[in-house]
C-alpha positions in Angstrom: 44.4 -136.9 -15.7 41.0 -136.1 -15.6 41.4 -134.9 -11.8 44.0 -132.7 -12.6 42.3 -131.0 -15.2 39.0 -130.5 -13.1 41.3 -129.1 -10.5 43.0 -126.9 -12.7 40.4 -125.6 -14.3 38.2 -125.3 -11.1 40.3 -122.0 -9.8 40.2 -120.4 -13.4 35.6 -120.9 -12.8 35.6 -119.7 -9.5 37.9 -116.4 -11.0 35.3 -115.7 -13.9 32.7 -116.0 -11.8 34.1 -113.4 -9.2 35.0 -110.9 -12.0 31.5 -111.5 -13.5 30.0 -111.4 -10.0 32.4 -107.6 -9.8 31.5 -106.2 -13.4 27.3 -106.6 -12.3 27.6 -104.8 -9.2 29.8 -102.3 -10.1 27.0 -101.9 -13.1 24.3 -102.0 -10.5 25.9 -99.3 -8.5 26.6 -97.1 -11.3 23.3 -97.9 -12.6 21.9 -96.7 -9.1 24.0 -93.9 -8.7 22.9 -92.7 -12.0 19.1 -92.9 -10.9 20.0 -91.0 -7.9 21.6 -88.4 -10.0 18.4 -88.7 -11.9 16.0 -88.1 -9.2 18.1 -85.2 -7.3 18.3 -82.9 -10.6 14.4 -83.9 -10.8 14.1 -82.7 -7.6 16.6 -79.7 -7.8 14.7 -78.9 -11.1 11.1 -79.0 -10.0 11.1 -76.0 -7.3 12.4 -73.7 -10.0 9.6 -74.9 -12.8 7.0 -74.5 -10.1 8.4 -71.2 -9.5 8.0 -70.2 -13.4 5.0 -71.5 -13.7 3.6 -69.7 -10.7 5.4 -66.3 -12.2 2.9 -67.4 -15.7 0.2 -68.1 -13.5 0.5 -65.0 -10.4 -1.6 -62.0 -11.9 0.7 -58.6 -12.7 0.6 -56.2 -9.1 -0.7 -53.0 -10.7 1.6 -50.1 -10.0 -1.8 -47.3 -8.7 -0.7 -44.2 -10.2 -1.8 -40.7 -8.4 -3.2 -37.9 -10.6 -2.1 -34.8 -9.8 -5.3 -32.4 -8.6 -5.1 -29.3 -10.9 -7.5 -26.3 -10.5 -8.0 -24.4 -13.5 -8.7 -21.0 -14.5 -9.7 -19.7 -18.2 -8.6 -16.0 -19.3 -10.7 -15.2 -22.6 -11.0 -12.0 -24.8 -13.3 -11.1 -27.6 -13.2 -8.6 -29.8 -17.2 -7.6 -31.4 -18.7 -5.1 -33.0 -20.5 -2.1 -30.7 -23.5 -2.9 -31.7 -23.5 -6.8 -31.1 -21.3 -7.1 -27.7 -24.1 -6.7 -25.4 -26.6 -9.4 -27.3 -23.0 -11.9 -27.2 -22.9 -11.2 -23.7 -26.2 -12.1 -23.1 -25.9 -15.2 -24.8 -23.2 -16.1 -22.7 -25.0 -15.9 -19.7 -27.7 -17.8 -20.8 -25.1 -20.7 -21.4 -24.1 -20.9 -18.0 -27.9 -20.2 -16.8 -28.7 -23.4 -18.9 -26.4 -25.4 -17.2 -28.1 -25.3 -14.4 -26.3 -23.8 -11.4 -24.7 -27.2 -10.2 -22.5 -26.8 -13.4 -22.4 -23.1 -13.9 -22.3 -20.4 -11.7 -22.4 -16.4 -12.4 -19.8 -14.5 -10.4 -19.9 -11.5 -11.8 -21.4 -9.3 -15.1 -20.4 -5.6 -15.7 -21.4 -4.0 -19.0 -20.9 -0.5 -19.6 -24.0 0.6 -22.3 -23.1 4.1 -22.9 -23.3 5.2 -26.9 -20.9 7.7 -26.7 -18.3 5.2 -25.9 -16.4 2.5 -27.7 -17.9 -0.2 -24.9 -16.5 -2.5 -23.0 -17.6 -5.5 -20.6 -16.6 -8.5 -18.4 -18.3 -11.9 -16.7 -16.7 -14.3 -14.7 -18.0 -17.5 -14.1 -17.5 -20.7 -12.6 -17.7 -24.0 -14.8 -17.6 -27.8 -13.6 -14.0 -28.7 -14.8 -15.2 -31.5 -17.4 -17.2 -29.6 -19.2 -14.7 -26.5 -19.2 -13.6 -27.2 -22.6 -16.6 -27.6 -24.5 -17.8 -24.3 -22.6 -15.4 -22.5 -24.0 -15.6 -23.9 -27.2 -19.1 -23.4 -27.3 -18.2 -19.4 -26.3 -16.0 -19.0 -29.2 -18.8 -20.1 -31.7 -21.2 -17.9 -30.5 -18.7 -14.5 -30.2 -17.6 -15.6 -34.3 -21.7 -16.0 -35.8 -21.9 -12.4 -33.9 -18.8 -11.2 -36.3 -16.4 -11.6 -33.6 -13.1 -13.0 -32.6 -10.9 -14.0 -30.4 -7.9 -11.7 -29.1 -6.7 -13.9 -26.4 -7.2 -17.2 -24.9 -5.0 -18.1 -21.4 -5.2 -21.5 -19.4 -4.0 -21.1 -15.9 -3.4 -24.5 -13.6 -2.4 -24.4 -10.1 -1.3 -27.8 -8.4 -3.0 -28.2 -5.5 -2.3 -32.3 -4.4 0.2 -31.5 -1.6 -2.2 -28.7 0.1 -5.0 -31.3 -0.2 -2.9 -33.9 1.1 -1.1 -32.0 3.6 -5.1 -30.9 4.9 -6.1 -34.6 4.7 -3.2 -35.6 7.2 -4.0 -32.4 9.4 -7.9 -33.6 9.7 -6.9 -37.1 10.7 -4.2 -35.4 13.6 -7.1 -33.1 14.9 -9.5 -35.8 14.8 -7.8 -37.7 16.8 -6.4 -35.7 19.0 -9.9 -34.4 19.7 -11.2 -37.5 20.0 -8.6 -38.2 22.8 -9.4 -34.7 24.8 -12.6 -35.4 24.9 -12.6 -39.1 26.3 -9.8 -37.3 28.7 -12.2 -34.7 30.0 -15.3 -37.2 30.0 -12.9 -39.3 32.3 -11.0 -37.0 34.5 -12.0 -35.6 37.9 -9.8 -32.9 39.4 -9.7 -28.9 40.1 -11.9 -26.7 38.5 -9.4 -25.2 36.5 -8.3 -27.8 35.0 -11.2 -29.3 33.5 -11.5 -25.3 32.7 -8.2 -26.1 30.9 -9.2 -29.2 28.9 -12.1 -27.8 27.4 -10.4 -24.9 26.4 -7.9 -27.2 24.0 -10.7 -29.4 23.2 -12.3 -26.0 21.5 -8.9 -25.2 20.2 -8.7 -28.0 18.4 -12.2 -28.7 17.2 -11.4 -24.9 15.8 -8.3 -26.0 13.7 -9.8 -29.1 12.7 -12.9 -27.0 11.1 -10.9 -24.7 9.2 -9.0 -27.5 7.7 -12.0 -29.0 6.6 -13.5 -25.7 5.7 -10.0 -25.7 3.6 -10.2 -29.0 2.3 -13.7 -28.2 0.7 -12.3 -25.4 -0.8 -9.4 -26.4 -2.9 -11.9 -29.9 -3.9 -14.0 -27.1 -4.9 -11.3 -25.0 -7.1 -10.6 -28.4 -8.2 -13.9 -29.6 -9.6 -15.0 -26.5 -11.0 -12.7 -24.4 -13.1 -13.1 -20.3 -13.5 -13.6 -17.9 -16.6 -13.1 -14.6 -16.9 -14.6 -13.3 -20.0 -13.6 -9.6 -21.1 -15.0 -8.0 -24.4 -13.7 -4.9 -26.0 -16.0 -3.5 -29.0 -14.7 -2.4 -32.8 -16.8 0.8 -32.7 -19.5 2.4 -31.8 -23.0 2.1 -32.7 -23.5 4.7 -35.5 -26.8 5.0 -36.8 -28.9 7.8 -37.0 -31.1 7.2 -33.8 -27.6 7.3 -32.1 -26.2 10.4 -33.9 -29.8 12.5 -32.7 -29.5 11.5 -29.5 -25.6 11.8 -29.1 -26.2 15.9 -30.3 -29.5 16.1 -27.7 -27.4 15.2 -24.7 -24.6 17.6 -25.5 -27.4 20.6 -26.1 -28.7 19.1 -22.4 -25.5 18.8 -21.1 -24.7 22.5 -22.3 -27.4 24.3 -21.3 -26.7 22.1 -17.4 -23.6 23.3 -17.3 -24.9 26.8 -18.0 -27.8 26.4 -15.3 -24.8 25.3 -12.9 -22.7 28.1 -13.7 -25.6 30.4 -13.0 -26.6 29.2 -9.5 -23.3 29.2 -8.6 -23.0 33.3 -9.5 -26.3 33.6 -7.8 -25.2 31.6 -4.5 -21.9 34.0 -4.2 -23.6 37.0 -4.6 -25.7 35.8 -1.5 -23.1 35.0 0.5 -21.5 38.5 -0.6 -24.2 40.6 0.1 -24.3 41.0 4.1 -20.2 41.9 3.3 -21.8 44.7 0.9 -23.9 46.0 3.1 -21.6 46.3 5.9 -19.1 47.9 3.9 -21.1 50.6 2.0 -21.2 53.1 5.3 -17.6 52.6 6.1 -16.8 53.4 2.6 -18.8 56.4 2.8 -17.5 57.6 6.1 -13.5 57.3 4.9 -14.6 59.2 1.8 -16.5 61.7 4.0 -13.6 62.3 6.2 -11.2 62.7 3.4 -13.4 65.1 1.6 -13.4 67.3 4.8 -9.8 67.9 4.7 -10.4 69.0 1.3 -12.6 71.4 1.5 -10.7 73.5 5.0 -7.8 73.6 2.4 
């Protein structure tokens, strides 16, 4: 009895065991496979949190922004009384002359100081472009203490970053090319003529890449220093007594000129008349002589 339940109940052991043995590996398995899943999305994850935090961490590449070169030129008008334009003038120039000239330059300065006219005037100068503004700021002050004002203010800007750019890129093509005539000629041995030839476009184009250059400095130059032209028109004329006196003595001198003028010019035709005078006087006579003979027979 005994024996048959041990054998019967041996199978039903060895069963539990195998489906206990089944459930741990297939927990093992999923437990591993579940770990592996783990560690791939880990390591699917950790390139793409590297690559954020090196975004955070890479400095910003600065976008370089290229200011356009502008040469300026200032148009300005003022409008003063006769008998304060030429002192305001004056004290223009001084501004620029107190600049010094590696700031200011004087181009021009006309002024026209007649009495007897209503006056008018112009300067042009050339001012470094940063202090441009404040120049003419500091114009307009001393045109209003004077009793002035301003009839017109113009601002003129011409672009010149392609021409400086295109000169730039010219240079650099003459440069080299001139560097590559020259080590040709220092190199090559042959006919007369043409190493006559080589120099020849070696000069040509050391020519063209001085005038570039001689170019270049010249719009830099239009671009660092900005230019004013300064025109003033007066209200009236002086009119003070000391004016009025001598206003009246140079019309009496002016008269009595004229009349001097008039004078020598009667006295230099009758000159050049008088030869003609004499020379006609005995042919005159001798027609009236031989129409008066006539006469006289009848």
């Amino acid at each position: 009895m005994a024996r048959r339940d041990y054998e019967t109940s041996c199978p039903l052991f060895l069963a539990a065991c195998a489906l206990a043995g089944c459930s741990a590996a297939e927990n093992t398995q999923t437990t591993r496979a579940d770990d592996s899943a783990a560690q791939l999305l880990e390591s699917t994850d950790a390139p793409a949190s590297e690559a954020k935090g090196a975004d955070k961490q890479g400095p910003a590449e600065k976008v370089k922004v290229s200011l356009p070169q502008l040469a300026y030129s200032y148009s300005l008008g003022y409008l003063l009384p006769g008998d304060r334009l030429a002192s305001v003038q004056d004290a223009h120039r001084r501004l620029c002359e107190d600049m010094g000239p590696a700031r200011c330059q004087l181009l021009a300065f006309e002024r026209d100081d007649s009495e007897d006219k209503s006056g008018d005037a112009f300067t042009k100068l050339r001012v470094v472009t940063s202090e441009a503004h404040r120049f003419s700021d500091a114009l307009g002050k001393v045109a209003g203490d004077a009793g002035g004002r301003a009839t017109g203010t113009k601002v003129a800007t011409d672009d010149v970053s392609k021409q400086i750019v295109d000169t730039k890129a010219r240079i650099a093509q003459r440069e080299l090319l001139v560097a590559r005539l020259t080590e040709v000629l220092r190199t090559r041995s042959g006919k007369v003529s043409e190493l006559v030839e080589a120099e020849r476009s070696v000069a040509s184009a050391q020519e063209e890449l001085d005038q570039a250059k001689g170019w270049l400095s010249e719009l830099q130059g239009r671009v660092a220093m900005s230019d004013f032209e300064i025109r003033y028109s007066a209200i009236a004329p002086a009119t003070n007594s000391g004016s009025v006196a001598g206003q009246l003595t140079e019309a009496g001198q002016g008269s009595f000129a004229s009349f001097l003028i008039g004078v020598r010019a009667l006295l230099t035709l009758a000159i050049y008349l008088l030869p003609w005078v004499l020379l006609a006087i005995p042919v005159v006579l001798l027609v009236r002589r031989k129409r008066a003979k006539p006469a006289e027979a009848a």
